[in-house]
ROPA-823890 format. One line per 5 residues: number of its first residue (from 1); their letters; for each residue x, y, z of C-alpha. Coordinates in pm, 1 decimal. Layout:
N
NUM) a) X Y Z ~ ...
// end
This chain:
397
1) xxxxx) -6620.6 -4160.7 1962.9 ~ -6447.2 -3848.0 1797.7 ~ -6258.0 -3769.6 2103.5 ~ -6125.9 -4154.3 2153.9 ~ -5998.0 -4145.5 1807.6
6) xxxxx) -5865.6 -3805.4 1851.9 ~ -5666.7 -3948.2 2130.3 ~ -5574.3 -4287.7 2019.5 ~ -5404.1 -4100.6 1711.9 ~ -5207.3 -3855.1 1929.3
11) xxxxx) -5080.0 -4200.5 2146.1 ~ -5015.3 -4347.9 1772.1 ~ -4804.3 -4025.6 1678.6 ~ -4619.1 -4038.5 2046.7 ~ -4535.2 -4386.6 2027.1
16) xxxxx) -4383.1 -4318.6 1658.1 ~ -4165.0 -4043.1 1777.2 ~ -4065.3 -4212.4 2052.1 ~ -3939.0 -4509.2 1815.9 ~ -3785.4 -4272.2 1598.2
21) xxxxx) -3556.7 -4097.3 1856.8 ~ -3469.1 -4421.8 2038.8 ~ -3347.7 -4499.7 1664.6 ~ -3197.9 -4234.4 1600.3 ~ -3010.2 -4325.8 1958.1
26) xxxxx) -2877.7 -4635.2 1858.3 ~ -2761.5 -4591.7 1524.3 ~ -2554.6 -4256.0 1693.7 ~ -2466.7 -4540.8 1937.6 ~ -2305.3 -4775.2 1650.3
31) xxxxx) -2112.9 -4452.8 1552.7 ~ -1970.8 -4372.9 1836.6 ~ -1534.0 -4434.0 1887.5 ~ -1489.2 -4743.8 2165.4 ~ -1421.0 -4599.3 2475.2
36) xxxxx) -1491.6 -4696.1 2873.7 ~ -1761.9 -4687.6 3009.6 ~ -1783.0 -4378.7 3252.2 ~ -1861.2 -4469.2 3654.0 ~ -2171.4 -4454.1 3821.1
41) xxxxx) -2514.2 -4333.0 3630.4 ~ -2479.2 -4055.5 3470.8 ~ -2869.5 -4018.8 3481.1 ~ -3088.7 -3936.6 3167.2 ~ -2979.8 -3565.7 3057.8
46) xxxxx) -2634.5 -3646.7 3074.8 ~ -2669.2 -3948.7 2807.0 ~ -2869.0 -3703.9 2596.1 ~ -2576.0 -3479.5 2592.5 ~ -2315.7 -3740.2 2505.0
51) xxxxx) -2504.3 -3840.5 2265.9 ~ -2544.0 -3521.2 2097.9 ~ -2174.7 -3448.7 2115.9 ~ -2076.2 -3711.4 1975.7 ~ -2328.4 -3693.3 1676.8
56) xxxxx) -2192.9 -3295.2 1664.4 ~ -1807.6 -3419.1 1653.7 ~ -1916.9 -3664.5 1400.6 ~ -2058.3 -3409.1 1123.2 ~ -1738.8 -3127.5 1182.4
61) xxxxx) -1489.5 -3445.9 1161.1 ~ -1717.3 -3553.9 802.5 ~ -1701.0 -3194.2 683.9 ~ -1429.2 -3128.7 414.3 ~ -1172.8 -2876.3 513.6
66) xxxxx) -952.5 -2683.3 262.2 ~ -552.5 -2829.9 214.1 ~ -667.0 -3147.5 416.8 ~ -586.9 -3490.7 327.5 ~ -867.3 -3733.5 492.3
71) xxxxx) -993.5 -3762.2 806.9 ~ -659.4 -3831.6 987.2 ~ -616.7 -3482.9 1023.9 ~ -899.4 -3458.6 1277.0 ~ -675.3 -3686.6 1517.5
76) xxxxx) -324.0 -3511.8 1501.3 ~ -381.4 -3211.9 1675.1 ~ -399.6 -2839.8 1595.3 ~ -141.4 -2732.8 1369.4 ~ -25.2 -2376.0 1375.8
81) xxxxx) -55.4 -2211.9 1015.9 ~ 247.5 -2027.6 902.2 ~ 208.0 -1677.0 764.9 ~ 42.7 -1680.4 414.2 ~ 255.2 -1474.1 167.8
86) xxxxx) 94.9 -1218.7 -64.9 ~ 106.4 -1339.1 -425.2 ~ 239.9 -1096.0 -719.1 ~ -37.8 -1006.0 -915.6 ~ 82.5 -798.6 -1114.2
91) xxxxx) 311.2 -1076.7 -1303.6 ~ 568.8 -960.0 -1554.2 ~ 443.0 -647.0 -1619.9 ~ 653.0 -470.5 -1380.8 ~ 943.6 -618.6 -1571.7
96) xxxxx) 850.0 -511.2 -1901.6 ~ 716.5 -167.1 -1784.5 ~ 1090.9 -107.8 -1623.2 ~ 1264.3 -262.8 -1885.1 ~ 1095.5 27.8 -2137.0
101) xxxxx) 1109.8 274.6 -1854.6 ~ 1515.2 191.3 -1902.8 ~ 1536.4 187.9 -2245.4 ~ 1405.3 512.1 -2334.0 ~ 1464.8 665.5 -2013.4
106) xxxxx) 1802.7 657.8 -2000.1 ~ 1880.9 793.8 -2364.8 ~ 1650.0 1077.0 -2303.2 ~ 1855.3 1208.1 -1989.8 ~ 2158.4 1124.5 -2160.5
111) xxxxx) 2058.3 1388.1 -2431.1 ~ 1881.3 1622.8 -2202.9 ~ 2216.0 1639.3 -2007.0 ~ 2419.8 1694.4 -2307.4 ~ 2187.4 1990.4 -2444.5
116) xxxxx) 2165.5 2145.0 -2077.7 ~ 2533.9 2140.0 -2054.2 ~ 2567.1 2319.9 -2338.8 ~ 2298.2 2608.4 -2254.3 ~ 2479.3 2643.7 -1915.8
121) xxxxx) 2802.2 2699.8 -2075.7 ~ 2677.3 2911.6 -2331.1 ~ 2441.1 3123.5 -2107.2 ~ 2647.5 3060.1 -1735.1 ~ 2311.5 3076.7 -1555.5
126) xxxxx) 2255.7 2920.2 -1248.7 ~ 1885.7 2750.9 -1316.7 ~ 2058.2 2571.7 -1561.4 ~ 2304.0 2402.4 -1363.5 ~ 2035.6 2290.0 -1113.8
131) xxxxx) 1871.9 2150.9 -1384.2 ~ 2183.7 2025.6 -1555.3 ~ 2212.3 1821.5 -1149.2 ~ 1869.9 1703.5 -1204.4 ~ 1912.5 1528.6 -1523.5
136) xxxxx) 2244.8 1376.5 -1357.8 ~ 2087.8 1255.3 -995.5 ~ 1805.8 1150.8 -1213.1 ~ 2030.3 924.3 -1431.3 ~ 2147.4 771.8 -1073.7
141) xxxxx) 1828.3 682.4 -983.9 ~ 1739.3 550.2 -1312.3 ~ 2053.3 328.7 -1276.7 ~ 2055.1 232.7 -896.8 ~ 1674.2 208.6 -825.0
146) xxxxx) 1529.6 77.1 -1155.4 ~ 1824.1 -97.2 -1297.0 ~ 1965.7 -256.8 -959.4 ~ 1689.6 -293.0 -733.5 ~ 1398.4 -358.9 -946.2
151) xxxxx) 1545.7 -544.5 -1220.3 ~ 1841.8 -712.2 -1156.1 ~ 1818.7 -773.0 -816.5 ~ 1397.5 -817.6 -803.9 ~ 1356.3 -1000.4 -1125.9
156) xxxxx) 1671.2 -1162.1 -1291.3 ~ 1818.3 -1289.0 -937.3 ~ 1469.8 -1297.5 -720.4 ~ 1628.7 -1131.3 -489.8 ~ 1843.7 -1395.1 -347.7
161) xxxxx) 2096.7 -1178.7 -276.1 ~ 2355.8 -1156.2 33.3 ~ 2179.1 -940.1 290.1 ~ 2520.0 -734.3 302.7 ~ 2530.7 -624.9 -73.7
166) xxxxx) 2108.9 -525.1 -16.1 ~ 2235.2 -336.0 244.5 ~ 2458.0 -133.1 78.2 ~ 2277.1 -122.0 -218.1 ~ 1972.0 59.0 0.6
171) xxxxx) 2217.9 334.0 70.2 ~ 2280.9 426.7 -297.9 ~ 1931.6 393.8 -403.5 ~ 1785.7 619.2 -100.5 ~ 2096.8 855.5 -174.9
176) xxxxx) 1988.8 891.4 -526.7 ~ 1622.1 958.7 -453.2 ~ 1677.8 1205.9 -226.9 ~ 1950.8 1415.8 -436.9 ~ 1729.2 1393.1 -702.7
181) xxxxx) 1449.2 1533.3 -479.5 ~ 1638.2 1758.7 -321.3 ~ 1802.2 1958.3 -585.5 ~ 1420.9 2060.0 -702.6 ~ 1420.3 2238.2 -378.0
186) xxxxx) 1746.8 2433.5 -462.4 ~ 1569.8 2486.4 -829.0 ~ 1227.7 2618.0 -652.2 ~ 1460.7 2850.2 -355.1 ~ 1670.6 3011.6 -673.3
191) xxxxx) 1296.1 3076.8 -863.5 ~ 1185.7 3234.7 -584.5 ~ 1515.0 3454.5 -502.2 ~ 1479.3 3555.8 -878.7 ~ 1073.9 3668.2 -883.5
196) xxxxx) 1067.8 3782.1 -519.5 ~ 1405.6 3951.8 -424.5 ~ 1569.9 4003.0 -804.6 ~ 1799.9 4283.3 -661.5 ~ 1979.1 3997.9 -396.9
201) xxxxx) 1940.7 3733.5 -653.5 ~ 2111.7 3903.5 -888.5 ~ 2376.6 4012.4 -650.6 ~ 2451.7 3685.3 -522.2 ~ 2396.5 3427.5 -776.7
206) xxxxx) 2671.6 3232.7 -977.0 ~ 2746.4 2941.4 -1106.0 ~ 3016.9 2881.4 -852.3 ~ 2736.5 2926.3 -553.2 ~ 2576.2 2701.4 -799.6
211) xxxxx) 2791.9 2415.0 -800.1 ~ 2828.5 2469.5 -421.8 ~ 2507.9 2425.0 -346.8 ~ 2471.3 2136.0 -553.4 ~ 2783.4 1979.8 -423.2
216) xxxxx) 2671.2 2032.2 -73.9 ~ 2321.6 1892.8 -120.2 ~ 2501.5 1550.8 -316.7 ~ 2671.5 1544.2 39.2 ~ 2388.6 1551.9 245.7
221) xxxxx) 2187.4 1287.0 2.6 ~ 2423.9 1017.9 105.1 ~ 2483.4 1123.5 476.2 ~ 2100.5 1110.9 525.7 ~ 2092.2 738.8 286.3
226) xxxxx) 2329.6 569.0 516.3 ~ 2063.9 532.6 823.0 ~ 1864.2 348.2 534.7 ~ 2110.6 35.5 577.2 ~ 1900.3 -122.3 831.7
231) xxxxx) 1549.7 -22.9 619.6 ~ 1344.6 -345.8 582.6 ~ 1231.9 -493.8 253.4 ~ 841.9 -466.1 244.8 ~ 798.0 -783.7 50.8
236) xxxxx) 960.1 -1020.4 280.6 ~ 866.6 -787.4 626.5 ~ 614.0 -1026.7 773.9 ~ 639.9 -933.2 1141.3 ~ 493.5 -602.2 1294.5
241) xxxxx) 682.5 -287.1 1279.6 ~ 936.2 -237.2 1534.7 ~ 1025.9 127.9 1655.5 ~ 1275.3 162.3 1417.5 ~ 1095.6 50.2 1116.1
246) xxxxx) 862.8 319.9 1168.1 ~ 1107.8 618.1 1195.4 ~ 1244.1 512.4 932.4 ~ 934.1 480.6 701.6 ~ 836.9 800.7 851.4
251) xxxxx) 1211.2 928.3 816.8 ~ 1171.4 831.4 438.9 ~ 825.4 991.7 370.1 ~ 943.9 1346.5 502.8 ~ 1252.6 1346.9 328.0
256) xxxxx) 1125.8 1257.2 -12.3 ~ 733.6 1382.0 4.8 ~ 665.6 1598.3 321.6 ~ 917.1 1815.3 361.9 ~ 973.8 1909.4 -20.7
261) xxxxx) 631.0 1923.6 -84.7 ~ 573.8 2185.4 178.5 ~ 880.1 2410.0 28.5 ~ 720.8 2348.8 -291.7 ~ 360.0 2452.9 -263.1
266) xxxxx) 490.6 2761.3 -13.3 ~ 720.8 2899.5 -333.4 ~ 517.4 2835.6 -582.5 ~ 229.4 3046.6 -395.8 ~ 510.1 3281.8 -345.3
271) xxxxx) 595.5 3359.1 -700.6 ~ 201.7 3323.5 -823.5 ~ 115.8 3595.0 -602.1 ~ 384.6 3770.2 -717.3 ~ 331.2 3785.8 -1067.8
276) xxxxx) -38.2 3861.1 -978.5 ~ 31.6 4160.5 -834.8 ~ 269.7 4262.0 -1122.7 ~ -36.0 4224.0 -1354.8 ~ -241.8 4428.0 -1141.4
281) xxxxx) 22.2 4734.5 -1142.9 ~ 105.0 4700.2 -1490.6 ~ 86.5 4500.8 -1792.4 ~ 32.6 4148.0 -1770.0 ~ 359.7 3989.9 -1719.5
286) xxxxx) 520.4 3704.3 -1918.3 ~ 590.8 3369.2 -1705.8 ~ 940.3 3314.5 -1774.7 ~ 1075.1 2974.4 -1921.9 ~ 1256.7 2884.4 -1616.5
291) xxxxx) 921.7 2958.4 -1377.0 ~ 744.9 2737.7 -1581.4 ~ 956.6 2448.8 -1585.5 ~ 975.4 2486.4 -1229.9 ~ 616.1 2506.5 -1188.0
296) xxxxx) 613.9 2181.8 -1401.3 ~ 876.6 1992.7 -1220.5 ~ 704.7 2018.5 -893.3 ~ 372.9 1974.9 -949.7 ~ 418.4 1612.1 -1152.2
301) xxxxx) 686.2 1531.4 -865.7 ~ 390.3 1592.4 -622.2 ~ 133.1 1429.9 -826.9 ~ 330.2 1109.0 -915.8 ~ 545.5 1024.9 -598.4
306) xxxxx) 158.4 1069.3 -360.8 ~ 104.0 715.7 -438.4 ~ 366.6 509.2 -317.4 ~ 378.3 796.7 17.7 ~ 17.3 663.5 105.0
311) xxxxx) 89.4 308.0 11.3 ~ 388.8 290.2 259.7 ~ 191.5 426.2 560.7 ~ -57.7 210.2 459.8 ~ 134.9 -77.9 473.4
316) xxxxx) 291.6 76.9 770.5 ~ -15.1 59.5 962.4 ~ -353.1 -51.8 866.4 ~ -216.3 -412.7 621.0 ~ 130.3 -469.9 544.2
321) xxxxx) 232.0 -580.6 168.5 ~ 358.1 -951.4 295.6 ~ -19.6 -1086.9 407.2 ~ -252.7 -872.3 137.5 ~ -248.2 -892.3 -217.6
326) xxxxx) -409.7 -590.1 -318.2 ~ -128.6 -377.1 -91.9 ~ 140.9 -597.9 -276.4 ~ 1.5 -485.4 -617.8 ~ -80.4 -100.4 -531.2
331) xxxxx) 269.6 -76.4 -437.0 ~ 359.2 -208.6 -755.0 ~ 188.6 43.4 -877.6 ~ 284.5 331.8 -689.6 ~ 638.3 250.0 -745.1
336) xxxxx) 576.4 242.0 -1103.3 ~ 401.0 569.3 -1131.3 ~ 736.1 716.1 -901.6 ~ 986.5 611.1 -1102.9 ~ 827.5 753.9 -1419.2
341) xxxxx) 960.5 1100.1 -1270.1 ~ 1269.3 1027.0 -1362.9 ~ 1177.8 1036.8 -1764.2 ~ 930.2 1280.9 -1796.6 ~ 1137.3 1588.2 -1772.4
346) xxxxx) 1258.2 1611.1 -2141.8 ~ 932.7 1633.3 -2271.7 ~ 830.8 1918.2 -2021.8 ~ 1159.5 2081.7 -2109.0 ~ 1073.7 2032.7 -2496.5
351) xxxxx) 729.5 2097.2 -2473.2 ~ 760.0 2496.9 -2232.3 ~ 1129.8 2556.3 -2411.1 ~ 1197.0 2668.6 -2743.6 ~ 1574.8 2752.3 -2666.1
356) xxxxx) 1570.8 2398.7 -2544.0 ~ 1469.2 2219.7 -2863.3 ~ 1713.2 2432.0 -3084.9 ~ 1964.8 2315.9 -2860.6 ~ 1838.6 1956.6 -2893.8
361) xxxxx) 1805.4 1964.4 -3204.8 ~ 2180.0 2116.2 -3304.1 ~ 2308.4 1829.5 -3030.1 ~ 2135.4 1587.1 -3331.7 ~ 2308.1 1773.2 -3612.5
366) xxxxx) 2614.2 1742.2 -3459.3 ~ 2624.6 1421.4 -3411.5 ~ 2489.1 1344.5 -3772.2 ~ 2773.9 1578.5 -3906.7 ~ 3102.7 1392.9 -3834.6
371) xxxxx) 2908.1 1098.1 -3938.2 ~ 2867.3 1206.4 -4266.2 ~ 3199.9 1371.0 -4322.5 ~ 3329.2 1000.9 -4275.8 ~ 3120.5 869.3 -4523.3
376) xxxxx) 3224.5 1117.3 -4750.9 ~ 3572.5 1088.2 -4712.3 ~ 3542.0 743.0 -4746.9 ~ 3382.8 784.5 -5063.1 ~ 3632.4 986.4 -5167.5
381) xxxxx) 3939.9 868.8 -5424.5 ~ 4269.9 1001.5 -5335.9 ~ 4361.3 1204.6 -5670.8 ~ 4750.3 1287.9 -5766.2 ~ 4816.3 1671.4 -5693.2
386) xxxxx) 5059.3 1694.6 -6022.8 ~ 4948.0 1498.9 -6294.7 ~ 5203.4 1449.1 -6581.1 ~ 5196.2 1641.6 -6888.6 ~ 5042.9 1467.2 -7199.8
391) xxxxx) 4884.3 1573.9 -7519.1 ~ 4602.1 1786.2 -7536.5 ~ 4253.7 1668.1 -7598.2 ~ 4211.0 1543.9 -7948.5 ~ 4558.8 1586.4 -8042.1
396) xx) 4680.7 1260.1 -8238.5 ~ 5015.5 1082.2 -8300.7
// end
């Protein structure tokens, strides 16, 4: 009796499963679109998986899909999706930070190339006139790069601007940048004739060569900015890099980084090893003024232009700026951290020195001077030379 009821309730449980899929058949049945009827019997399996199918194109065409407006969208066809652009991130701060950047910035180097064009008169030394150039080439950047590109042409006209005048304008700004870099290299080659060979240096060195040198590195800054015409703009550069995108990313990151870097770190081990073995001989020597500015200058060039180097071969070839955010903002970034090499020089000229901030500060007091001889003289009544002659004090009529 155990065994019959045993197997009367596994025909009971059969029976309800088979109720429950031939159920489940009809209402997937009712759900179905209208369509014809195929030809000829398909034969069991093949109705099985219809059905299923149908019941599988039923729950993806049910499932909500981002940006869709109803179901329709299930009917029209595929539609190719355009190229999502990066958002800005970073907002208005970029503005603001540039805007300050400007405002003291530009002040600064105006008085830093006032005060070094008075030492270089004064002292007709050749380290100043580099670094007289370097103040000037830095002003150029300050005004083409920061001024031109970032604010007026990024922010106030959102850089709807003819692709012509873009153009052009990429000339003056890579010009800038790399007369700017460039004349750090003369700085560092004219430390290390002075440390290493003093005897040629000395022999050789004027401030005609000088001006030469500088002239003829301001020359070769805009011949080598003029292949820059056809750079493209990162922010708008959606589709892969064509050959000559990349030689002239690559073009841009050995002029500016590579190439001055290596000159850089070779000198500066140059004259460190030098002045070691000065202080082994002998007394401990002095750094000079002008090998410690130049030790300065290069290493926060290196430090703060490495950024935006490694963010443009990023974007070059692992994810470019137009399709990921977080390139888009470290770009930002890195091109804020750059272009805060242009103002950081007075206060490492200030700051190593002391011949610099006397001159500084006598630029200051003679600018305050005339301004207070006018205020004086206006002050001032005009008083008769000859007066006429009357009685004396106290005398009376």
């Amino acid at each position: 009796m155990q065994c019959q009821d045993l197997a009367t309730g596994e025909q009971q449980d059969f029976y309800s499963v088979l109720l429950e899929e031939s159920s489940g058949k009809q209402l997937r049945a009712s759900c179905r679109h209208p369509r014809k009827k195929p030809q000829g019997d398909p034969g069991p399996r093949s109705m099985r998986l219809a059905g299923d199918e149908t019941a599988a194109q039923l729950w993806v065409t049910l499932l909500p899909t981002p940006n869709s407006s109803g179901l329709s969208q299930e009917f029209e066809g595929h539609q190719p999706e355009s190229p999502v652009t990066s958002p800005c991130v970073a907002g208005v701060i970029p503005v603001i930070y540039y805007s300050v950047l400007l405002g003291l910035g530009l002040p600064v180097n105006l008085l830093t190339t006032v005060a070094l064009a008075r030492l270089a008169t004064r002292t007709r030394k050749p380290s100043y006139y580099y670094l007289l150039a370097l103040t000037a080439s830095d002003i150029v950047t300050q005004v083409v790069i920061v001024f031109v590109g970032f604010l007026l042409q990024g922010a106030v006209l959102a850089r709807e601007v003819p692709q012509a005048v873009v153009r052009t304008a990429n000339i003056l700004e890579f010009a800038a940048n790399h007369a700017s870099v460039w004349i750090a290299v003369l700085l560092t080659v004219d430390r290390y004739s002075a440390l290493c060979h003093p005897l040629r240096h000395r022999a050789t060195s004027s401030p005609g060569r000088a001006q030469r040198a500088v002239a003829a590195v301001l020359g070769a800054a805009l011949l080598t900015g003029i292949p820059f015409y056809w750079w493209l703009d990162v922010w708008r550069d959606a589709d892969p890099p064509s050959t000559l995108d990349e030689v002239l990313k690559w073009a841009h990151c050995l002029i500016v980084y590579f190439v001055p870097c290596g000159v850089f770190l070779v000198a500066n081990l140059a004259i460190v090893r030098r002045l070691q073995r000065r202080g082994q001989s002998g007394p401990r020597p002095q750094v000079g003024k002008s090998t410690a500015i130049l030790l300065g200058v290069t290493t926060l060039f290196a430090l703060l232009w490495a950024p935006r180097t490694f963010v443009m071969l990023y974007h070059l070839y692992v994810a470019p700026v137009y399709h990921d955010w977080r390139v888009h903002l470290a770009l930002d970034v890195a091109n804020m951290v750059a272009m805060l090499n242009t103002a950081v020089n007075f206060g490492l000229y200030c700051f190593v020195s002391k011949t610099f901030r006397a001159t500084v500060r006598g630029v200051f007091q003679d600018a305050h001077l005339p301004c207070t001889l006018g205020s004086r003289s206006a002050g001032m009544v005009a008083e008769p030379m000859l007066k006429p002659p009357g009685l004396p004090k106290g005398a009376e009529l």
